[in-house]
C-alpha positions in Angstrom: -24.6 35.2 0.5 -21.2 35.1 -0.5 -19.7 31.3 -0.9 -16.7 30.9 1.0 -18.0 33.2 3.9 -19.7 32.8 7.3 -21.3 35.3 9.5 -18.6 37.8 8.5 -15.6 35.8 8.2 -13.9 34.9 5.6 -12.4 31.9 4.4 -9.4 33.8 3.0 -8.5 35.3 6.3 -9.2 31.6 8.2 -6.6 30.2 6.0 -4.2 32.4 6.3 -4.3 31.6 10.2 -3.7 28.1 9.7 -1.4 25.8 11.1 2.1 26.2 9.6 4.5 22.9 9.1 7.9 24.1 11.1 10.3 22.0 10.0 11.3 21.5 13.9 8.6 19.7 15.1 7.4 16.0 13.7 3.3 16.2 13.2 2.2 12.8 13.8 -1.3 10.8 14.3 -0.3 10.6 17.8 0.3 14.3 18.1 -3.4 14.9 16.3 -4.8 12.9 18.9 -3.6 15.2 21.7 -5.2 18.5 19.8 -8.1 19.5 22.0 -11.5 19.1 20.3 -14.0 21.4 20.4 -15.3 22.4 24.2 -18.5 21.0 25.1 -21.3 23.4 25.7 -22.7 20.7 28.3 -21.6 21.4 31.7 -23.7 19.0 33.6 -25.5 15.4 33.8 -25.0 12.5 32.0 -24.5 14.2 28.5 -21.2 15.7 30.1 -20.1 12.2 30.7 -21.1 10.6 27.6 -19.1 13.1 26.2 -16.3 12.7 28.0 -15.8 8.7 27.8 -15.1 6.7 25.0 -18.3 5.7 23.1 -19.0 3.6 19.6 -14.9 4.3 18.5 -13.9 1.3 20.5 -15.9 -1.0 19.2 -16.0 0.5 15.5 -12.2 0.4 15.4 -12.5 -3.5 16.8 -14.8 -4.7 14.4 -12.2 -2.3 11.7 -9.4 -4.8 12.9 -11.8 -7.9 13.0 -12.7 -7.9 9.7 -9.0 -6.8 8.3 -10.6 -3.3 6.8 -7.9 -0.7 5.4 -9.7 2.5 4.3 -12.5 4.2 6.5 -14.5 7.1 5.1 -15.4 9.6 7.6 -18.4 11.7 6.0 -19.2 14.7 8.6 -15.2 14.9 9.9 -15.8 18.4 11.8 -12.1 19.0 13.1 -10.9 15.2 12.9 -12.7 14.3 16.7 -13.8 10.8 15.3 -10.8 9.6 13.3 -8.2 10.7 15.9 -10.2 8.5 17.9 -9.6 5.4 15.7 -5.5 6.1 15.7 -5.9 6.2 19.8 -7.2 2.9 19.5 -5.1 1.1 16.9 -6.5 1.8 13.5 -3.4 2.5 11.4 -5.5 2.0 8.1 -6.2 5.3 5.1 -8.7 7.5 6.4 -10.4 9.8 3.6 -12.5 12.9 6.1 -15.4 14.9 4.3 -16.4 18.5 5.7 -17.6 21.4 4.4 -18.0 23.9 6.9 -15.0 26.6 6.6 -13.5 26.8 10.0 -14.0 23.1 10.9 -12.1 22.2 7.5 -8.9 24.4 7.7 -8.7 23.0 11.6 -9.3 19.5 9.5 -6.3 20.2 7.5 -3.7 21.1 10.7 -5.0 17.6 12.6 -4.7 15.6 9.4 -1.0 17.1 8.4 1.7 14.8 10.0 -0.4 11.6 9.2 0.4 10.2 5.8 -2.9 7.5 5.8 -5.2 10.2 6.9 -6.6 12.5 3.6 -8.6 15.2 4.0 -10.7 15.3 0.7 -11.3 18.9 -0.5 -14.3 21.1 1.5 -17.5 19.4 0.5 -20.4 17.6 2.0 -22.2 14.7 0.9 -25.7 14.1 -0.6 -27.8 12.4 -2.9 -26.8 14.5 -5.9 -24.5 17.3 -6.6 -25.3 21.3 -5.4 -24.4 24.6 -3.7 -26.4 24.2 -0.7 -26.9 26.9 2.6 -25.5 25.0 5.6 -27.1 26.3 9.0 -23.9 26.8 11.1 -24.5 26.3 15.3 -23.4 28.2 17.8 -21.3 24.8 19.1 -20.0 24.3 15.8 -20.6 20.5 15.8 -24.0 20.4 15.2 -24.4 22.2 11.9 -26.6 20.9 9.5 -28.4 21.0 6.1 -31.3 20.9 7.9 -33.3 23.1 9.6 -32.8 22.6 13.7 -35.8 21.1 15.3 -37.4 22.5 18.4 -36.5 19.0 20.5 -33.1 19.6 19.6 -33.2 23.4 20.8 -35.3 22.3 24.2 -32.6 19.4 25.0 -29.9 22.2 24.1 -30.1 25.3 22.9 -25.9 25.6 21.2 -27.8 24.1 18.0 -29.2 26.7 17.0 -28.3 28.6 14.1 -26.2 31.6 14.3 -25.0 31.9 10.5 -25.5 29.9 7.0 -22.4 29.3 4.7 -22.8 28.3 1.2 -21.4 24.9 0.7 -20.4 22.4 -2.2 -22.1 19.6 -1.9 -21.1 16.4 -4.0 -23.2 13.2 -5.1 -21.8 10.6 -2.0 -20.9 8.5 -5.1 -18.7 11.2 -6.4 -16.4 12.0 -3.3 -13.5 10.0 -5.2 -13.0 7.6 -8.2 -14.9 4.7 -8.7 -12.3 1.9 -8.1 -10.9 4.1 -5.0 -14.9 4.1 -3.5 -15.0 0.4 -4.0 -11.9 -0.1 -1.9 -13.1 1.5 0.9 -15.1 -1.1 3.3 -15.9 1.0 6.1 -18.1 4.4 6.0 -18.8 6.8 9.4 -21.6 9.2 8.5 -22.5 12.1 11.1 -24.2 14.8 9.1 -26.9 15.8 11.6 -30.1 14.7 10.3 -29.0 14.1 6.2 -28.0 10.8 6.7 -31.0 9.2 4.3 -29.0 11.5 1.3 -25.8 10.1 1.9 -26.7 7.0 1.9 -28.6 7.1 -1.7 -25.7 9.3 -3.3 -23.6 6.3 -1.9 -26.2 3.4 -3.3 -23.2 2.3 -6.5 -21.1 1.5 -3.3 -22.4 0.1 -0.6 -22.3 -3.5 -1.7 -18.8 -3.2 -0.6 -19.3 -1.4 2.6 -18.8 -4.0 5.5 -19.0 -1.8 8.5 -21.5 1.3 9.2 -21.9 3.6 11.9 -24.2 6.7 11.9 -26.0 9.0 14.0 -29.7 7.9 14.3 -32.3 10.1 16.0 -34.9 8.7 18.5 -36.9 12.2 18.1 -36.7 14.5 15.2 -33.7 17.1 15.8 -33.9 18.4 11.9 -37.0 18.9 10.0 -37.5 16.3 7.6 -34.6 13.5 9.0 -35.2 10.3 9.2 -36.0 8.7 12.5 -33.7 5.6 13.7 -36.3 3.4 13.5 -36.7 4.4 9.4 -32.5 4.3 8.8 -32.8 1.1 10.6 -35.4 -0.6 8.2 -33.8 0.8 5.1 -30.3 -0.7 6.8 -31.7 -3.5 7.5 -34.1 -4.8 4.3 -33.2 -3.1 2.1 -29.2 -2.5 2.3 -28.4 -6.2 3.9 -26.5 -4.8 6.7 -26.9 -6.9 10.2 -27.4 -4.6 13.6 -23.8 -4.5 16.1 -24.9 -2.0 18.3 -27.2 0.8 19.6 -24.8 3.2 21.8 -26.6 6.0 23.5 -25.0 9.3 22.5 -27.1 12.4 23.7 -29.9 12.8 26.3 -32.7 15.2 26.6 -31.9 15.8 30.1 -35.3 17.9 30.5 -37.3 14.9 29.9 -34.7 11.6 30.9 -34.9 10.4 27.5 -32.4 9.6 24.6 -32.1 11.4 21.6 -30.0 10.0 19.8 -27.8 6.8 19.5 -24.6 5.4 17.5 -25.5 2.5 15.1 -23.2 0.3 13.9 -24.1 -2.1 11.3 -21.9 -4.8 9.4 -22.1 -7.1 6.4 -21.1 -10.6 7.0 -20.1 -11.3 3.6 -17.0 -10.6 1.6 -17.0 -7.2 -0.6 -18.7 -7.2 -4.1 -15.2 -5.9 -5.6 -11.9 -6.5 -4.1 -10.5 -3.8 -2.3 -6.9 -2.9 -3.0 -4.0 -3.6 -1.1 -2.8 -1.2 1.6 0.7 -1.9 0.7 2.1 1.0 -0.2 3.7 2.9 -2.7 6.3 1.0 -5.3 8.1 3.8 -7.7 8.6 2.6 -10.8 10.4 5.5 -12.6 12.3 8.8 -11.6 11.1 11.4 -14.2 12.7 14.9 -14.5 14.2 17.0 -17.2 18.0 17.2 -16.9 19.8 18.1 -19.9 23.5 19.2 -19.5 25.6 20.6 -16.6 24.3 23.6 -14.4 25.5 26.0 -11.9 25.3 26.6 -8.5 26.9 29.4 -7.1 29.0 30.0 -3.3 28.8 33.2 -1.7 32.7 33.5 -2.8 31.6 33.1 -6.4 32.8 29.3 -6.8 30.8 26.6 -8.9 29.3 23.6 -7.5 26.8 23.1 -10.0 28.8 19.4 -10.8 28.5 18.2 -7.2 25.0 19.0 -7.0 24.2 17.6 -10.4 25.6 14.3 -8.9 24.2 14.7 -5.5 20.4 14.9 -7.8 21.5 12.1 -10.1 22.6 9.5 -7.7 19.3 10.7 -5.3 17.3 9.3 -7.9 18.9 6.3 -8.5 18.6 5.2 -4.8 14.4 5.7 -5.4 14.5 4.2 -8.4 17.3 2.1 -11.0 15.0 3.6 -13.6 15.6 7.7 -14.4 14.1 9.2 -17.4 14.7 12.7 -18.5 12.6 14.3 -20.7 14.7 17.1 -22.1 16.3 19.2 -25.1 19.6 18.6 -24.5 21.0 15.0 -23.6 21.3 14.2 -19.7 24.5 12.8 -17.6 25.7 9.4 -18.6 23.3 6.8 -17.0 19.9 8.6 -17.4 17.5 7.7 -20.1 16.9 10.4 -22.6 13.4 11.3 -23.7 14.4 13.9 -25.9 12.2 17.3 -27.0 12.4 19.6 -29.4 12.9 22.4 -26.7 11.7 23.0 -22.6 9.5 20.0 -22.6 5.7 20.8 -21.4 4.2 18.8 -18.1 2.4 17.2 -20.6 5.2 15.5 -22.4 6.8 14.8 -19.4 4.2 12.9 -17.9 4.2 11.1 -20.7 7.8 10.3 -21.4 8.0 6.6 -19.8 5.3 3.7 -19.1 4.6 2.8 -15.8 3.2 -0.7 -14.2 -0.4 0.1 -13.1 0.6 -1.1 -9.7 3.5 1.6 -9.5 3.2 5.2 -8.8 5.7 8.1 -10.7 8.2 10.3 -9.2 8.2 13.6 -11.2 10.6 15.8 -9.9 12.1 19.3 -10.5 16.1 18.7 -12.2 18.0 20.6 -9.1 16.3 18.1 -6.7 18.1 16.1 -4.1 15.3 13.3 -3.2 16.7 12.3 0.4 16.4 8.9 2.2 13.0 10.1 4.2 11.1 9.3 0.8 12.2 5.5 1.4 11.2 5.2 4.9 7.3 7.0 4.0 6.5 4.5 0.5 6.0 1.5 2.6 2.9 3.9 4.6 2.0 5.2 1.7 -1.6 4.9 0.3 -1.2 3.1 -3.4 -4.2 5.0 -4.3 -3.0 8.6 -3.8 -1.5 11.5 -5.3 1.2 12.5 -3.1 3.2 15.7 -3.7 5.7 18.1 -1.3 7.8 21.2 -0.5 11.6 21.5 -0.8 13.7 22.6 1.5 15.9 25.6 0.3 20.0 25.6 1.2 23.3 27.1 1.0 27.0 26.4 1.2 27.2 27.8 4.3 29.7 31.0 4.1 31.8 30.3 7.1 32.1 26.7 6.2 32.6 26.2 2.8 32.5 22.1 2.9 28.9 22.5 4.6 25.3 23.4 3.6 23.1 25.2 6.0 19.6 25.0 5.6 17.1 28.1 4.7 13.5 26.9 4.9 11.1 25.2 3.7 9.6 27.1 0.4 6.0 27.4 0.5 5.1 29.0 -2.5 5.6 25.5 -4.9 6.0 22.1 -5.3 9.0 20.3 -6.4 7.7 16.8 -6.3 4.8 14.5 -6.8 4.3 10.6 -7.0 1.6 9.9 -9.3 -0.2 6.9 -9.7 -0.4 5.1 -12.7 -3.8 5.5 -12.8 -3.5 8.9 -13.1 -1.2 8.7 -16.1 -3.5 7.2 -18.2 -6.9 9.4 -17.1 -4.5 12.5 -18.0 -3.7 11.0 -21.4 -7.7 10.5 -22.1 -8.5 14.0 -21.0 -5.5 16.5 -21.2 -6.6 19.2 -19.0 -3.1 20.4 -18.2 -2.5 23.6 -20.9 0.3 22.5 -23.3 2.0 25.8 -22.8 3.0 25.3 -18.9 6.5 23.9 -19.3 8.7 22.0 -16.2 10.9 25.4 -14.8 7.7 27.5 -15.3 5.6 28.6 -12.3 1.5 27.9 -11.9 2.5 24.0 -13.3 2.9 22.5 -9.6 -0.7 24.5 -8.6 -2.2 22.8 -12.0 -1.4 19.4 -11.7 -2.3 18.4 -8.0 -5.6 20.6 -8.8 -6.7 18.2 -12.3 -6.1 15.4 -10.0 -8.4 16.1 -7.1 -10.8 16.8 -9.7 -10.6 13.4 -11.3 -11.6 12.3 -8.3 -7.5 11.1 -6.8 -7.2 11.4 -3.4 -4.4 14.0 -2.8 -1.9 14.1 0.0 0.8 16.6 0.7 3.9 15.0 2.9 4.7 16.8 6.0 7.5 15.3 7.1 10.1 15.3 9.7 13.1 15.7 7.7 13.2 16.8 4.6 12.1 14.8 1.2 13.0 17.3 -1.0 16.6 19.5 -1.3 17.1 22.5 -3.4 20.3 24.6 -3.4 18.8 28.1 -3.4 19.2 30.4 -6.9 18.0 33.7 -8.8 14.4 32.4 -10.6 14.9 31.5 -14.2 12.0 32.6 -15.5 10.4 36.6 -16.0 7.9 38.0 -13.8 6.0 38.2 -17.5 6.1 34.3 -17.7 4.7 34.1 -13.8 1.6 36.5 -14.7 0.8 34.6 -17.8 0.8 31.0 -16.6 -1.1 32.6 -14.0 -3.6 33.3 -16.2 -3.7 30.3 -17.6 -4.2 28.7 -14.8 -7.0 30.9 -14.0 -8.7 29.8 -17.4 -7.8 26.3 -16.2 -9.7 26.8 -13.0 -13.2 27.7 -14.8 -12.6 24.6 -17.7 -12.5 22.4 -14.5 -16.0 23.7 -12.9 -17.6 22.6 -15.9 -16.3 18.8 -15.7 -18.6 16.4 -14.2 -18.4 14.2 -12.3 -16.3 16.7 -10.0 -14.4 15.8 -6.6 -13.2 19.2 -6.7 -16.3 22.2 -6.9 -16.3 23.3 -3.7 -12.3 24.5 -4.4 -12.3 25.4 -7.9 -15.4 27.7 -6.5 -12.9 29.1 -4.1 -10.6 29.8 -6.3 -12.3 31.1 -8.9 -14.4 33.6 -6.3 -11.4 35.4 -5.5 -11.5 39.2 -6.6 -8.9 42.3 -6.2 -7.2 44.1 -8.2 -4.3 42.1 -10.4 -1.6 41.3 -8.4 -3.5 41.0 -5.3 -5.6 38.2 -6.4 -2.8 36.6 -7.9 -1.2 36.9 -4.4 -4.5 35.6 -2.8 -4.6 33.1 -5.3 -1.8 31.2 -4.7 -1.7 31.7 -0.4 -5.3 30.0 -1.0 -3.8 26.9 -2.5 -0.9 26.5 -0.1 -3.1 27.2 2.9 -6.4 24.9 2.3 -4.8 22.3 -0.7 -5.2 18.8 1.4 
């Protein structure tokens, strides 16, 4: 079976019906909340009102506040049901959400766009160990597993049962994201239907510092070869350390009166093996760009206002951070560190031009970049751990109004900016992934660097916004449509060196990517509508 496809549709023609960001509406936790999940197949009885009422989320999110918890991981997210749940009752703490069905994950994406603490990790599940796996996909959707359905599950209801399979990534629980961003994470929801005993031993390295637990436990065996709940609750229990909250019914056999399967929630009493870092967010410690001389921007009546927009860009930057580095050929305007190259610098020499504080992230920006004032109201919600990155918005002088700008659009096909932690600085200096030749002006750059960093296991975050973060006054490309194909290519190249690195946080994309077919220019074309639509 084809990866990427299920029961005829393909994942190419899902994300392309993706949400879109309109830069007229806000997308917000609150407005995720409201997006309808999935209709229940159950249309009578008691299921119909456990379904409908609020269940373990209440008390999970309590015990979340309780115990002062900032990051939840949310293994077996389907469409983001469980953590839009938490922000409707007051978690306001990072969520990271792990799915790997196709259709579930790009509806993932749209509920998880608007909320800068909630990351959707790239389309993977989460096991003991790392493989490409068949996932059995239901005809409700939600109860998909990578295990076969069991005949109590079918009797109690029959919209489990299997209707397609979809080839999956899925990664060692251990390896969902780097070590020291695991170890900060003190709460874990795992609903996987039935491979809950896998994600818990992929997870073993980090569940010393796991204080809260909920998971689906089964009274009767829906899955061939799942644990029971009375087996998950012994290995919680002796073997784990974790002390019993709560037993919430969650699903009745209504043919037989019984209960088929619970929510458990399980804490540990005792402080975290490592400490967690702070939720306090992000703290820019350099501007970095590559600015060297004066450039133009053109009105519709031929006039220059390359100068004003040069200092509209400079002092931007200046307001994020006092420190501005450019890393450049030519010298840069009075007041800007120079970092200077022997020509067009590569990403790699930008990135490292200047020294960050490990507790600081980097703002790499294009040179024609107005940074506006939104960037300063998000950092303070900003996860420290992160890799965030964004669109510009494209304008004009406005030809009726010469003293205005009108705005465009938003530009889909790029990225102008990223903040990158320091973190990431240093792993890129230990393993250079990023090909010397792409240079800052060049295309296929901004679709390398945010792909090397899921891989390395950062979690990666694209800001949607409001109001603009980014301005660009609209010009002609700089660059030939040769340069575009080649650095395409490259990046292609770049996409197969990165399947072969393990640990990888990133498979189940870099298999997407690297599946694509066509002729030339389509799956270029493909290519890069693939990473705009499903990138987190």
């Amino acid at each position: 079976m084809e990866y990427g496809r299920t029961n005829g549709v393909d994942l190419y023609a899902l994300a392309q019906n993706a949400q879109r960001w309109r830069p007229d509406t806000q997308a917000t936790a609150t407005n995720a909340q409201e997006a309808p999940a999935p209709a229940s197949p159950i249309t009578a009885g008691v299921n119909k009102a456990l379904l409908s009422a609020p269940r373990s989320e209440p008390l999970f999110t309590y015990h979340l506040n309780k115990l002062g918890i900032s990051r939840v991981l949310d293994i077996g997210a389907n469409a983001g049901q469980f953590a839009a749940k938490l922000r409707n009752y007051g978690f306001s703490g990072t969520i990271f959400s792990v799915e790997p069905q196709a259709g579930t994950y790009v509806q993932l994406l749209a509920q998880t766009r608007g909320d800068m603490r909630w990351i959707a990790l790239t389309r993977q599940g989460a096991g003991a160990s790392a493989s490409m796996m068949d996932l059995n996909i239901s005809e409700n959707g939600f109860s998909s597993s990578l295990r076969d359905v069991h005949s109590n599950h079918l009797r109690a209801e029959p919209m489990t049962r299997t209707v397609a399979r979809e080839r999956v990534f899925i990664n060692r629980s251990a390896d969902l994201l780097r070590p020291e961003v695991l170890d900060s994470i003190e709460a874990v929801k795992i609903d996987v239907q039935g491979y809950e005993d896998q994600v818990l031993q992929g997870y073993g390295p980090h569940l010393a510092n796991v204080r809260l637990l909920l998971l689906e436990l089964s009274i009767v065996e829906c899955y061939h070869g799942a644990p029971d709940l009375f087996s998950l609750d012994e290995l919680l229990v002796k073997r784990y350390g974790f002390q019993r909250v709560s037993l919430e019914p969650t699903y009745y056999d209504e043919k037989t009166g019984t209960v088929q399967q619970y929510d458990g929630i399980y804490y540990r009493p005792e402080p975290p093996a490592t400490k967690s870092i702070p939720l306090d967010g992000v703290r820019v410690g350099a501007v970095v760009t590559s600015i060297g001389g004066m450039f133009t921007r053109k009105q519709p009546d031929g006039g220059d206002i390359g100068p004003l927009w040069l200092r509209l860009c400079t002092d931007s930057w200046k307001k994020v951070s006092p420190r501005v580095i450019s890393c450049s050929e030519s010298s840069p305007p009075e007041g800007i560190e120079w970092a200077q190259t022997a020509s067009r610098p590569s990403i790699n020499e930008v990135l490292s031009a200047v020294h960050i504080e490990p507790k600081q992230h980097m703002l790499f920006t294009n040179a024609d970049i107005i940074i506006t004032d939104e960037l300063a109201s998000i950092l303070p919600v900003l996860d420290p751990t992160a890799v965030y990155y964004g669109h510009r918005l494209d304008i004009e002088v406005d030809p009726s109004k010469s003293n205005r700008f009108t705005a465009l659009g938003l530009y889909p096909w790029g990225f102008d900016y990223f903040l990158l932690p320091h973190a990431l600085l240093e792993a890129l200096k230990s393993e250079p992934f990023i090909p010397n030749e792409f240079r800052i002006g060049e295309p296929w750059w901004d679709y390398a660097l945010p792909i090397v960093a899921i891989t390395l296991g950062f979690p990666l975050k694209r800001v949607t916004t409001a109001n603009a973060v980014a301005v660009h006054y609209l010009h002609s490309a700089r660059y030939h449509q040769e340069t575009w194909n080649t650095n395409a290519e490259r990046f292609r190249d770049l996409v197969q060196r990165l399947l072969d690195r393990t640990p990888n946080a990133a498979t189940g994309l870099l298999t997407d990517l690297a599946s694509i077919g066509g002729d030339p220019q389509t799956h270029l074309s493909m290519l890069s509508l693939l990473i705009y639509r499903i990138l987190p």
